[in-house]
N, C-alpha and C positions, 0 to 999 in steps of 0.2 A: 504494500500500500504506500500510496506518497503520503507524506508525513512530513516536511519538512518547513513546511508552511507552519504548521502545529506548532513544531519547537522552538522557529522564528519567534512566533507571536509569544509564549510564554518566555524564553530569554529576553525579550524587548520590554517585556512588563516587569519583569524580576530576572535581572540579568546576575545577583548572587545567586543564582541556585544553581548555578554551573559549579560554583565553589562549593556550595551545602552538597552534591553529588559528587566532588572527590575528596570530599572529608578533607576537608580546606578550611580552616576557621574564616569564617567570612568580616573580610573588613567591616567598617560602618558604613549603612545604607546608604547610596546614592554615588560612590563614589566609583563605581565602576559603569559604563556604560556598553551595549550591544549595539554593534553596526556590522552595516556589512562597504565594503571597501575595495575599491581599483585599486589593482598595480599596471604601471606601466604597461606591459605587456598585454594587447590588446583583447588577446585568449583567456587570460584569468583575471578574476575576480574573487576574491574572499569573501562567503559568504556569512559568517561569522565570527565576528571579531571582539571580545571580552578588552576594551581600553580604562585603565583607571585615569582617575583625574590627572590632568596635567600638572597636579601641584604634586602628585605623589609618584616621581619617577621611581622610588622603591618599591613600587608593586611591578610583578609582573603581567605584561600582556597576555593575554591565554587565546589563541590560536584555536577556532572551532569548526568541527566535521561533523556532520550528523549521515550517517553509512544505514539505510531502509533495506537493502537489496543485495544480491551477490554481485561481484566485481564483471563486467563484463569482458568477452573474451578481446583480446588485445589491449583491453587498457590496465591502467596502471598508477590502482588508488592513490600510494604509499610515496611513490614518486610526485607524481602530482600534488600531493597536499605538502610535503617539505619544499617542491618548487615554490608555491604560492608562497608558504611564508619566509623562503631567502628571496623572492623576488622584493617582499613588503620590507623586509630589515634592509636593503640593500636602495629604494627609493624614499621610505621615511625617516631610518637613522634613529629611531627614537633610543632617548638614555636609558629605558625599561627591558631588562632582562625579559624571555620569554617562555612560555610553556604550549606544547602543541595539547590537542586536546581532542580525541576521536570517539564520538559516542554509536555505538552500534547498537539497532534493536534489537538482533540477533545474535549470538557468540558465533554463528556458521557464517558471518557476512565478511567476517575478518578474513584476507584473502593470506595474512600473516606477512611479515616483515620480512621486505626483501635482503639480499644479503648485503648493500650496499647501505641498509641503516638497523645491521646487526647492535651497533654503539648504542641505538635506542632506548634497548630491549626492556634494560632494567634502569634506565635511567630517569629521570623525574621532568626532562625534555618534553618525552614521552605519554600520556596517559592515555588508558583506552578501557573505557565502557559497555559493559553487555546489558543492557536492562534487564534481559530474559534471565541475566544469573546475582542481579543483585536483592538483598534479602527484602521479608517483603512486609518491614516493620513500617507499613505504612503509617501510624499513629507518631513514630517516631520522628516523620520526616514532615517538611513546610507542606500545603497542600497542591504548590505547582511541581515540588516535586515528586508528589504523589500521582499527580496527573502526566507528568513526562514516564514515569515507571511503568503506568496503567497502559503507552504504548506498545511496552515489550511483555506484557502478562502473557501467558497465553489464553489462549478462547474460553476454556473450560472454567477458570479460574477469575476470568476477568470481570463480568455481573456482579460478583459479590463485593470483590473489591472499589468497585466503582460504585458499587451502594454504600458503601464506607465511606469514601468521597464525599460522596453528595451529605452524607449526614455528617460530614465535619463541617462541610461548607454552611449548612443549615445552621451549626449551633456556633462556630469559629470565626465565620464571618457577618459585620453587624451591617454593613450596606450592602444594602437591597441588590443596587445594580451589578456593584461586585462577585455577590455571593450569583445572580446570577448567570454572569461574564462566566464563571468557573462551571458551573451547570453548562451551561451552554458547551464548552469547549470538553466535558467528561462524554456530552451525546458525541459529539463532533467525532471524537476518537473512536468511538461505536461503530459510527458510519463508515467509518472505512476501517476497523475491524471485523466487523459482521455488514457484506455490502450486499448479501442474497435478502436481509432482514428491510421490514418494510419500518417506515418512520413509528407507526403506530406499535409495530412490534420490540422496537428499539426502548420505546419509551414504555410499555411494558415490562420488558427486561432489567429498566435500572428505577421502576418504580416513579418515575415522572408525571406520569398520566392523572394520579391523586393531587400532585404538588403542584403542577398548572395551573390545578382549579382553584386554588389559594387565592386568597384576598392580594397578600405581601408581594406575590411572585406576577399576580398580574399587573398590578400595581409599578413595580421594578421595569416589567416592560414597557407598558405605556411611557415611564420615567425614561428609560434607554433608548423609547423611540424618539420623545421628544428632542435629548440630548442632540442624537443625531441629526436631527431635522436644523434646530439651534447651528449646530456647527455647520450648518450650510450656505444657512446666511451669509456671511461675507465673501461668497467664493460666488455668490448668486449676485451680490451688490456689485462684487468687481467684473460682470457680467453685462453691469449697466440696467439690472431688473430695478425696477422700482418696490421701495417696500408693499405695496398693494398685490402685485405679480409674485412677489415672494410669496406672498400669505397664501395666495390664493392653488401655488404653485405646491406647496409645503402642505398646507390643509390646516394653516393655524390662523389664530386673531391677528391684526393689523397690528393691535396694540402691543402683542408678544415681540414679534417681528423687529418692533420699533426698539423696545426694551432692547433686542442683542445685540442692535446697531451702536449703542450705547456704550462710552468706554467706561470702565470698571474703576472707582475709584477706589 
């Protein structure tokens, strides 16, 4: 399944949990940031890049790989991803030591280290990730990394776990639209681990179907659509729509409208 979208979006929102997942004491919050990054070379692109703040050159970069699939015939994962990161040391120069970092859903997708980066092996350069073999203390862990893990479960196992989820998120998270952002992205991973299942059955499986019907949850949506809508505003104004055309465009009040045009004091 592709998946790589998934892991984007949760490193982008909480880019320590790359560190909470190699038992990494995580710095303090905010001080690391997820991007993805050109080098030079008009073939590659990084597409996960773990950068600490510019004030704290003593943190390392952390170099990110997310591996869904087997290696296909003639290429050449292992090669390719140490190109990318001496292409980027070699155009940006930064004073920050570095760490490669390769997360596999599978232990079978690792096509193993070729002999030309045996030095690797056991070095701390190095790091690489099976979800499918890491333990499955899910209570112990943050809950986006509980939701990157729920990628590599396997089928049999995964229902349960992902009703665990959801009732952490229920009673650990106190905004609405948060708690629901994280619902949302537990079915999401459903869907393309069960893709013969139909929506209704999906939601079924992890007990949704009750929790919909909720006052809070419907509530959170209306909330998350409005956000949405809100954030379009300006990209509608710079459009040359009038606020009338917005409103009418969006499906809200004039007077709303005018409200997000409004700068924030």
């Amino acid at each position: 399944m592709k998946t790589d979208f998934l892991f984007y979006d949760l490193f982008q929102s909480s880019p320590e949990v790359v560190l909470e997942l190699l038992g990494t004491p995580s710095p303090q919050r905010g001080l690391y940031s997820f991007v993805s990054q050109e080098v030079k070379e008009t073939r590659f692109q990084i597409d996960g890049i773990l950068l600490p703040h510019h004030r704290r050159p003593d943190l390392p970069i952390y170099f990110l790989e997310v591996q869904g699939y087997p290696q296909k015939k003639g290429e050449s994962f292992y090669h390719a991803f140490f190109a990318e990161i001496n292409l980027y040391l070699n155009d940006y120069r930064p004073p920050n030591d570095w760490r490669g970092v390769i997360l596999f859903t599978e232990r079978r997708f690792d096509p193993g280290l070729p002999q030309h980066y045996q030095d690797y092996a056991n070095s701390e350069r190095l790091q690489r990730l099976y979800l499918d073999r890491m333990p499955e203390d899910v209570e112990g862990r943050s809950l986006a990394a509980g939701v990157i893990q729920l990628i590599g479960v396997k089928e049999k196992g995964a229902p349960e776990r992902a009703r665990r989820l959801i009732e952490r998120a229920r009673t650990e998270v106190t905004d609405a639209i948060a708690q629901r952002e994280i619902i949302e992205l537990i079915y999401t991973v459903f869907v393309y681990k069960f893709p013969k299942l139909s929506r209704e059955e999906i939601e079924t499986m992890l007990g949704l179907s009750e929790l919909k019907q909720t006052k809070v949850y419907q509530e959170a949506v209306e909330e998350g659509e409005l956000k949405a809508k809100l954030e379009m505003v300006p990209v509608l104004l710079e459009l040359g729509m009038t606020a009338e055309q917005i409103a009418a465009r969006l499906g809200l009040e004039v007077s709303i409208v005018n409200r997000a045009t409004q700068p924030r004091s």
